[in-house]
N, C-alpha and C positions, 0 to 999 in steps of 0.2 A: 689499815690506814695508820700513818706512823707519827709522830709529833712534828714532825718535819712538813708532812703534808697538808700537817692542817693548819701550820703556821705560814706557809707558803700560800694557801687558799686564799685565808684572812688579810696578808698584804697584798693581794694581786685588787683584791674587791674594793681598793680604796679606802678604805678607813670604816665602811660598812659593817655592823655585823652578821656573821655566819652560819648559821644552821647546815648542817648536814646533814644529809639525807640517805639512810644506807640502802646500796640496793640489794633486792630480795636473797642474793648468796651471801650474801656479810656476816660474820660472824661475830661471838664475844672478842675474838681476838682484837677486831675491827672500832672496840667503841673504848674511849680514853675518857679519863676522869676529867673534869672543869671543862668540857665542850658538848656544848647543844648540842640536839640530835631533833630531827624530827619522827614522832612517833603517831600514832593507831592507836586509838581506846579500844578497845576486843573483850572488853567484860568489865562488871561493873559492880562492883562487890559493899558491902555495908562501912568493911575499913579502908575504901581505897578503890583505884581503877586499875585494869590490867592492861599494859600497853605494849604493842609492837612495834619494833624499830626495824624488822627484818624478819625474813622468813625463819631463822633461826635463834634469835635476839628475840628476849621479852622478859617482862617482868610487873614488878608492884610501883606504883605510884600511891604509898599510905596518906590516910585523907588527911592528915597533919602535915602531907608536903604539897597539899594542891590547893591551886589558887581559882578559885569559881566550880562551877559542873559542869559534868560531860556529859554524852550519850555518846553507845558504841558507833564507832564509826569517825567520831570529831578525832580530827588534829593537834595536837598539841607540842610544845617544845622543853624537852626533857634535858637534865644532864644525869647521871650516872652518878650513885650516892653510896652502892655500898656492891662487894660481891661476896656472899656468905661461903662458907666451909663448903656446901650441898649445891653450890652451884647455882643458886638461885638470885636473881640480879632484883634490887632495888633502885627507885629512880626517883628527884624530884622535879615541879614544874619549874620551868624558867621564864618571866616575864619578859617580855621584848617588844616595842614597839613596831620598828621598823629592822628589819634584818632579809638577807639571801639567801636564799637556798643553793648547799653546792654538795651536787651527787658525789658517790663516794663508789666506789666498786672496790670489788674487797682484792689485796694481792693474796694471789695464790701460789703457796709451795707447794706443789704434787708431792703426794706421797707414792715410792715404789709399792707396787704388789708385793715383791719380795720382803718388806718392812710391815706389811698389814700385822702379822702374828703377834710385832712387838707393842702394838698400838689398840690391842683389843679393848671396848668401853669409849675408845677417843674420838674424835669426828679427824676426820680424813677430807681429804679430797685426790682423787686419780684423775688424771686426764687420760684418755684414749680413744681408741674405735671401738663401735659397738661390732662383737662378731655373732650372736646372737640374740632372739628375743623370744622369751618362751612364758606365754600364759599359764598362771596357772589356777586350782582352785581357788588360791590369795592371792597372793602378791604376780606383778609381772616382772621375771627374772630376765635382767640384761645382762650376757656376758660382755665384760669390759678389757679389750687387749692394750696393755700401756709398753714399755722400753721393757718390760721387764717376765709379764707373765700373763695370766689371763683369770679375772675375777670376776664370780657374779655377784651382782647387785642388784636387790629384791626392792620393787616399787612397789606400795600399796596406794590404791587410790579406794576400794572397796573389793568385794570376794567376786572371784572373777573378772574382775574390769581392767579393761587395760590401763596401765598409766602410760602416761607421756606418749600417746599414740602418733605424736607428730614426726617420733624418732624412728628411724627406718637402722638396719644394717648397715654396715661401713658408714656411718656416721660418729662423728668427731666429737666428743661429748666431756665434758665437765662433769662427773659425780659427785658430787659433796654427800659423805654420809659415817653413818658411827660402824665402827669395825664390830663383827659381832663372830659367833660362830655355832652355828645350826646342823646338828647330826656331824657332828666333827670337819663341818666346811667349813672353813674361810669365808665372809662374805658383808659385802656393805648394806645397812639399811638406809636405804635410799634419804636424805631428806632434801636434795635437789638434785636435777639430773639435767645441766644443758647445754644445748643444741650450740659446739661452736663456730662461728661463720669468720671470714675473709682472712684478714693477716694472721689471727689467732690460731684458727683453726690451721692453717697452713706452719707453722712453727710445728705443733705438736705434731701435727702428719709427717713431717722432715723428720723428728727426731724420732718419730716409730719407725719410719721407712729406713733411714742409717742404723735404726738397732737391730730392725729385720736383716737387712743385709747380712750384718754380723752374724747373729746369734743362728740364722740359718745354713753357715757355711756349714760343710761337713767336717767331721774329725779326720786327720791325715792318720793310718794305721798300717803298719808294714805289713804286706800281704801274708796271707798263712804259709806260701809255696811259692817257690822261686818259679813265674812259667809267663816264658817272653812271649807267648800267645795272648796269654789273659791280658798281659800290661795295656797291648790293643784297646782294651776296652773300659781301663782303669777310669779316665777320663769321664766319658759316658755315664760309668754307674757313679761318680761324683755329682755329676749331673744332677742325675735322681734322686740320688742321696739330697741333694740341696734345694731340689723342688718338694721332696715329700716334708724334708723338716719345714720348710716354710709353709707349708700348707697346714702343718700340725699348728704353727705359731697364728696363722691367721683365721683358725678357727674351721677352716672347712673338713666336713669328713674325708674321710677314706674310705673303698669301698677296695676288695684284693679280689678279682676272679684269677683261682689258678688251675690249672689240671689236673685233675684227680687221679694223681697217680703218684709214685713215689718221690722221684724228681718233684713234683709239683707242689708238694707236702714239706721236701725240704727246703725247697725255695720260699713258701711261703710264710711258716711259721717261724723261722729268722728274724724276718720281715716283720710279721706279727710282735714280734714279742718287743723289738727295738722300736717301733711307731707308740707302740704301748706303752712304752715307758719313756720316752721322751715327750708322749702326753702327758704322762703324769707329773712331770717336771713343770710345763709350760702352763696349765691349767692348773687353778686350785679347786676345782670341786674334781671330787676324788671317783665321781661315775665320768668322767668325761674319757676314761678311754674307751667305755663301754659303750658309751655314745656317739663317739668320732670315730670307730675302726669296725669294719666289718669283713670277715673272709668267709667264700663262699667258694667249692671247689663246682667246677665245670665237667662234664662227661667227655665233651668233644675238646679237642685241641685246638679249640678255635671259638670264639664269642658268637654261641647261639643267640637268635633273636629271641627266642624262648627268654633267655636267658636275662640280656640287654633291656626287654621292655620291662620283667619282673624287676630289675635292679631301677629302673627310670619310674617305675610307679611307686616303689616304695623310697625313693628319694625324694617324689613331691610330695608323698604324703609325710613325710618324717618333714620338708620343708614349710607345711599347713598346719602340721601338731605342735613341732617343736621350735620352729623359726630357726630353721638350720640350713647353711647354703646348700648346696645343689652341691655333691661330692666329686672328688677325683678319683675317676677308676682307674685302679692301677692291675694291671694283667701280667701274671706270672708264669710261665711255660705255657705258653700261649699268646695268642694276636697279632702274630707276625704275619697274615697271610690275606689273600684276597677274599679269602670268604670270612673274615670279621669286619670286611666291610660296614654290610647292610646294618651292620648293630652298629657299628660306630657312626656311621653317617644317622640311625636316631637319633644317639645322644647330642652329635652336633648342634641339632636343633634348639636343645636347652646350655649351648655352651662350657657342656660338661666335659673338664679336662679326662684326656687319656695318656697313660704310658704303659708300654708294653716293653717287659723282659723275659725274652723266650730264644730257643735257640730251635728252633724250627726253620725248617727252610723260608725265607722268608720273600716276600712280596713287596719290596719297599715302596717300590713304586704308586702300588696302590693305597697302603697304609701310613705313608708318611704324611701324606699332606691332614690327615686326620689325626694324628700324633704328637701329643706335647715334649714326649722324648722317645727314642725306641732306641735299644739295646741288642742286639744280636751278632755272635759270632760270626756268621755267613758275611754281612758288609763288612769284616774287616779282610776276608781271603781265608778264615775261618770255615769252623763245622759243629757238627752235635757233639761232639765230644767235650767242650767247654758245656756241660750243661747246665741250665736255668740255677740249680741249687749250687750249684760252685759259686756263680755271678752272685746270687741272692746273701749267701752269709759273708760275702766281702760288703755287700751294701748294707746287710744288719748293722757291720760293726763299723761302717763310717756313719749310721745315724745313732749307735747308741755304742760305741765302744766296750761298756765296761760288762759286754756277753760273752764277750769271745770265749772265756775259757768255758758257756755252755756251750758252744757250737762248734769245736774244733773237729767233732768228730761226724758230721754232718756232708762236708763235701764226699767224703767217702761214700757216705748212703746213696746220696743220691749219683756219684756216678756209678755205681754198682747195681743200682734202682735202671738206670738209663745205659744200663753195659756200655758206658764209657772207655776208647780206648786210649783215654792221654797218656802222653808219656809220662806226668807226673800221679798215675791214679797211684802208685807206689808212695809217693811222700804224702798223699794223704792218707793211704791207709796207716802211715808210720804213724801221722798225727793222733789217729782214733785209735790206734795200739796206746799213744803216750797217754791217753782215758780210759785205758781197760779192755777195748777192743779189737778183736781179732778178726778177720775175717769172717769167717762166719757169722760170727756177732751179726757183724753189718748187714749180712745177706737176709741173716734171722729179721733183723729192723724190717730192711726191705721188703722183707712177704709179707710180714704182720702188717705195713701200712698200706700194701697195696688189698690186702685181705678188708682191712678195716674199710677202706675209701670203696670197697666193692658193696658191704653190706647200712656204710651211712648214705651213700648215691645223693642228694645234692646237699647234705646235710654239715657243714666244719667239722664236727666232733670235737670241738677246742679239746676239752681236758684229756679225753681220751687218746687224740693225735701226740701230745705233749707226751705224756705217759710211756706213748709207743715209741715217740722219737728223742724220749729223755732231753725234752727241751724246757725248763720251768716246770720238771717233774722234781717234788720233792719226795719220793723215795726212790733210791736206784735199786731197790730190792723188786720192790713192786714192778718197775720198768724191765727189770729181766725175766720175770717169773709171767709176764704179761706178753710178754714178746714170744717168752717161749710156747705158751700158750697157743696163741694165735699164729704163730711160725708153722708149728706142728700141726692143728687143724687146719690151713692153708695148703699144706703138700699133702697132705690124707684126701682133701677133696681133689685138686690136682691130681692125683691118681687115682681116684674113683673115675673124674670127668677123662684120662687117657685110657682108661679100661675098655671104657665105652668109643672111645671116638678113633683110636690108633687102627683096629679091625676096619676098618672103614677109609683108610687112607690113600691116595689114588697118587702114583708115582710116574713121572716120566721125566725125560734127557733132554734136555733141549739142546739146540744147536749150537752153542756158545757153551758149550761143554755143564751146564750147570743141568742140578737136579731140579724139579718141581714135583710139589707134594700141594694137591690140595684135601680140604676137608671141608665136607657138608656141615657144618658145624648145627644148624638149624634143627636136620634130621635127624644127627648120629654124635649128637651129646647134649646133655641133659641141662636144660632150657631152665633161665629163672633161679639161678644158681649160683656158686663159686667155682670155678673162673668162669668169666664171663667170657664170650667170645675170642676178644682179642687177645686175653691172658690164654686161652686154649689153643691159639696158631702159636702163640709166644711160643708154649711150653713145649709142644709137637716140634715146633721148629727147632729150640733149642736140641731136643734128643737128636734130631738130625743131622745137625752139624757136627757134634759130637759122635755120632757112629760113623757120618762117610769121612769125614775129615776133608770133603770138596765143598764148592761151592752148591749154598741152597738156596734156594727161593720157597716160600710157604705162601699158601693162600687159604685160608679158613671163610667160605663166604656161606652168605642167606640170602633170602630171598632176594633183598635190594639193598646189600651190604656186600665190600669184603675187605677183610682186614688183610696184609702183605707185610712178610718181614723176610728178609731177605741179608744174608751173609755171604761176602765174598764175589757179589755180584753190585755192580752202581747203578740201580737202577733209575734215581733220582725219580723219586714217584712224583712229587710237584708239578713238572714238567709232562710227564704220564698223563695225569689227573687232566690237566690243560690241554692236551690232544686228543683225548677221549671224548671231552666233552663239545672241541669241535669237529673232529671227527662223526661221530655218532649223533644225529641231530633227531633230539628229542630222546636220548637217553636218560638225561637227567642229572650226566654226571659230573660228583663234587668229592670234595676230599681232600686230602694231604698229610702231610707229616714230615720226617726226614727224608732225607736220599732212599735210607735202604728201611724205611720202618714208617706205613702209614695205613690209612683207609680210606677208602673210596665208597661211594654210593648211587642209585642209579636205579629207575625208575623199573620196577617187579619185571613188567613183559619184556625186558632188554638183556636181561641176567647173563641169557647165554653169548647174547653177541660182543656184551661189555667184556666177558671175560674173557671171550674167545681173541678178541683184541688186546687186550691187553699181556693176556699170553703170546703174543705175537712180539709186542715191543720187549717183553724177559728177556726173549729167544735174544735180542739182536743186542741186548744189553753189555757193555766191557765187564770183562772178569779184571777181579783189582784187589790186591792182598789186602792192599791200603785199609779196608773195609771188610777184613777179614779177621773173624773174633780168633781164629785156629791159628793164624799168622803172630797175632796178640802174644797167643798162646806159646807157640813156637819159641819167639824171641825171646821169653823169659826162661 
């Protein structure tokens, strides 16, 4: 209240005098010397009464400045007599006959989040949204998102109790409180917290909503490689880039399911690491990226329900414990396809955003309308050779720029991880040469992550994946001596597992000029182990291509499995997979992948007729260099 207001009060009321009445947010700032106040007796001491003028406002009325007795509770009219070194306010009685009461509401200048550090000890006030509310054994923690960043703010009403239970999430709130800082947090002690409604509340929502805008656009960063393919898609992963930042800014989790495979690893921990720090940015308590971000690698290339309801029960429950919204799942080398359906139309149900960036054959048709963004090479005229971890470390460095130079040598991996044939794998490999590595190297990364994501199965391995793929590893000694490790135990079991399973190999010609090799993998290699199946058709296959130099097709199946990789032949399994299963009624069969690299499955008693079909469509299959790793080869 400023001298102006209260001289303006005093002449509107006629000639009347004025009492003022502060309301309960009003501060010291609020109460001025030679003007009445109305106050609250609140204690009642031998020298004097103790009186409120506001929820924050109080002080001594010594009995040398009072005129008659009180009991707590009585009214009285005070003015403002002294303010001590310590903060402490004195006040004396004011006799008045006839006077008005005129409300006062206190003005408020917000203070930025970003200004809390400079203000520690001082009462504040933030305006914002609430984007959480987390009980705890004391105090009830609100986090508070203003123009600027995201602050909690500890209520106590008593241990355990909630305070202010009238305030829900996304609500509009007024914080008045003293900046404090607890285990190296930032944070306000609550001493009002309120609820604001109509034209009010509507101003500060505008000015959050205009600063969201902003602050969530992505960074513009010249791509690492010149390649008018990706440019396609630049767009797109801006997109995502600008729906994930703003999802960090408004407080909701992040959940990453990706494919646990190399490719999948290098897409995702990019990703990981740029969300992770651009939480830290936007949030002051310093667990929030441990609490906002979750990665969880997938078996299948595609969103099991297994998988979908685990991730949807432990988001109600982390939304019951922690008062945290319901998450955005973000799907990396993977979820392009009709069989992530069923798990997406779960989540549906609870409104939980999805995007999906994968380069898998994709299904859009089915998957888009469930989709809050989707990214895939195939809708542009595109293929797998753009793979997921290419896409992934251009969108790390439009959400968090200042990585790039951890991740340049990353696209390499993973198209080497996904035997990518672009035409630019050369300028990336030039890039992870300009950080030390050579090929090799990259190949070494490659087995050691596909080794590691074989023996963690649905586990992240945060530090350990980091280490393997020297991403926010801090020793590059440790990252090579680790790599080679696990590089070298990798192709030692690989060659124990072809020992056993190459004897065993069943070869014929198909029609269309291509080879076929299958393998009983079930029987005739060693179960519960390293390589797992599909890595044991990989490997098999690979020698093969390289001894005939024609086209091959491999098939590694079991019981009600078979994995299919195939070079130099278009088989477009997707399509496969879809005629099989109307074909074959009551087979069972599901699956996918890329064109020339997928798995199928299919109910035990059908094994042979599934296969026996499916070998039929190989036979009929176009032979196509295009898709030919020896043509690759050749050219260079």
């Amino acid at each position: 209240m400023t001298s102006d207001s209260v001289g303006d009060a005093a002449d509107d009321d006629g000639g009347d005098t004025v009492v003022y009445d502060l309301a309960p947010d009003c501060t010291v700032e609020d109460v001025e010397e030679e003007t009445p106040y109305l106050a609250t007796v609140n204690g009642i001491v031998e020298y004097g009464v103790f009186v409120d003028l506001s929820d924050s406002v109080s002080g001594l009325v010594h009995e040398s400045k009072l005129s008659g007795t009180y009991a707590v509770g009585d009214e009285l009219v005070v003015e403002l007599e002294n303010v001590r070194e310590d903060g402490d306010m004195s006040f004396e009685t004011v006799d008045l006959e006839d006077f008005v009461v005129q409300p006062v509401s206190h003005e408020y200048r917000p203070t930025a989040t970003t200004a809390l550090d400079a203000s520690l000890g001082e009462q504040v006030h933030v305006e914002g949204v609430v984007t959480q509310i987390k009980q705890t054994g004391g105090p009830t923690i609100f986090q508070v998102r203003d123009a600027h960043g995201v602050v909690p703010a500890a209520a106590f009403e008593s241990a355990g109790v909630r305070a202010y239970p009238d305030v829900a999430v996304d609500d509009v709130v007024r914080v008045t409180g003293i900046v404090e800082t607890r285990e190296g947090t930032t944070q306000l002690e609550v001493g009002s917290l309120t609820q604001l409604e109509g034209e009010e509340a509507e101003q500060v929502q505008t000015r959050l909503d205009d600063a969201l805008e902003t602050w969530a656009e992505p960074h513009e960063v010249e791509p690492l490689v010149e390649w008018d393919a990706f440019e396609k898609l630049r767009d797109d992963l801006r997109e995502v880039a600008r729906l994930l930042r703003k999802t960090v800014i408004e407080g909701r989790p992040i959940r990453v399911r990706h494919h646990a495979d190399g490719d999948g690893m290098c897409a995702s921990v990019p990703v990981q690491k740029a969300i992770e720090r651009f939480i830290a940015e936007v949030h002051e308590d310093p667990e929030a990226p441990r609490h906002l971000f979750k990665r969880l690698p997938s078996k299948a290339p595609f969103y099991e329900m297994e998988d979908a309801t685990r991730d949807l029960n432990y988001a109600l429950e982390d939304r019951a414990k922690h008062g945290q919204k319901l998450p955005l799942v973000l799907m990396l080398d993977n979820g392009s396809t009709e069989e992530d359906v069923p798990a997406y139309e779960t989540l549906a149900h609870y409104d939980i955003p999805i995007v999906a960036v994968d380069h898998h054959h994709p299904d859009p048709e089915a998957v888009e309308p469930l989709l809050s963004a989707h990214v895939n090479p195939y809708t542009y005229g595109e293929d797998y050779r753009i793979t997921t971890g290419m896409m992934c470390v251009e969108l790390a460095r439009m959400i968090y720029p200042d990585m790039t130079e951890e991740i340049r040598h990353v696209p390499a991996v993973a198209g080497l991880a996904d035997r990518s044939k672009a035409e630019v794998m050369e300028d990336y490999l030039d890039l992870a040469a300009e950080e030390g590595y050579d090929e090799d190297d990259l190949r070494d990364i490659s087995e050691a992550l596909d080794y590691v994501a074989h023996w963690l199965r649905y586990d992240s391995g945060r530090h350990l994946i980091d280490d393997v793929l020297n991403v926010a590893c801090d020793d590059r000694d440790r990252h090579e001596e680790l790599v080679d490790f696990l590089a070298g135990r990798a192709r030692d079991e690989v060659e124990d597992q072809l020992d056993a399973a190459m004897p065993h190999l069943e070869h014929e010609n198909l029609d269309n000029g291509a080879h076929l090799y299958r393998i009983d993998v079930e029987n005739y290699a060693h179960r519960f182990t390293y390589p797992a199946p599909g890595k044991t058709t990989g490997e098999i296959h690979d020698r093969k291509v390289q001894e005939t130099g024609d086209p091959v097709i491999t098939i590694g199946y079991g019981p009600d499995f078979a994995v299919l990789r195939s070079d130099g032949v278009r088989l477009d399994i997707p399509r496969m997979v879809t005629e099989l299963d109307e074909e074959i009624v009551g087979g069972g069969v599901s699956g996918g992948g890329h064109l020339v690299v997928g798995s199928i499955k299919f109910v035990k008693g059908r094994r042979e007729e599934v296969i026996d079909a499916l070998v039929e469509k190989m036979a009929e299959a176009d032979i196509d260099e295009d898709v030919s790793s020896m043509s690759a080869l050749s050219d260079d």
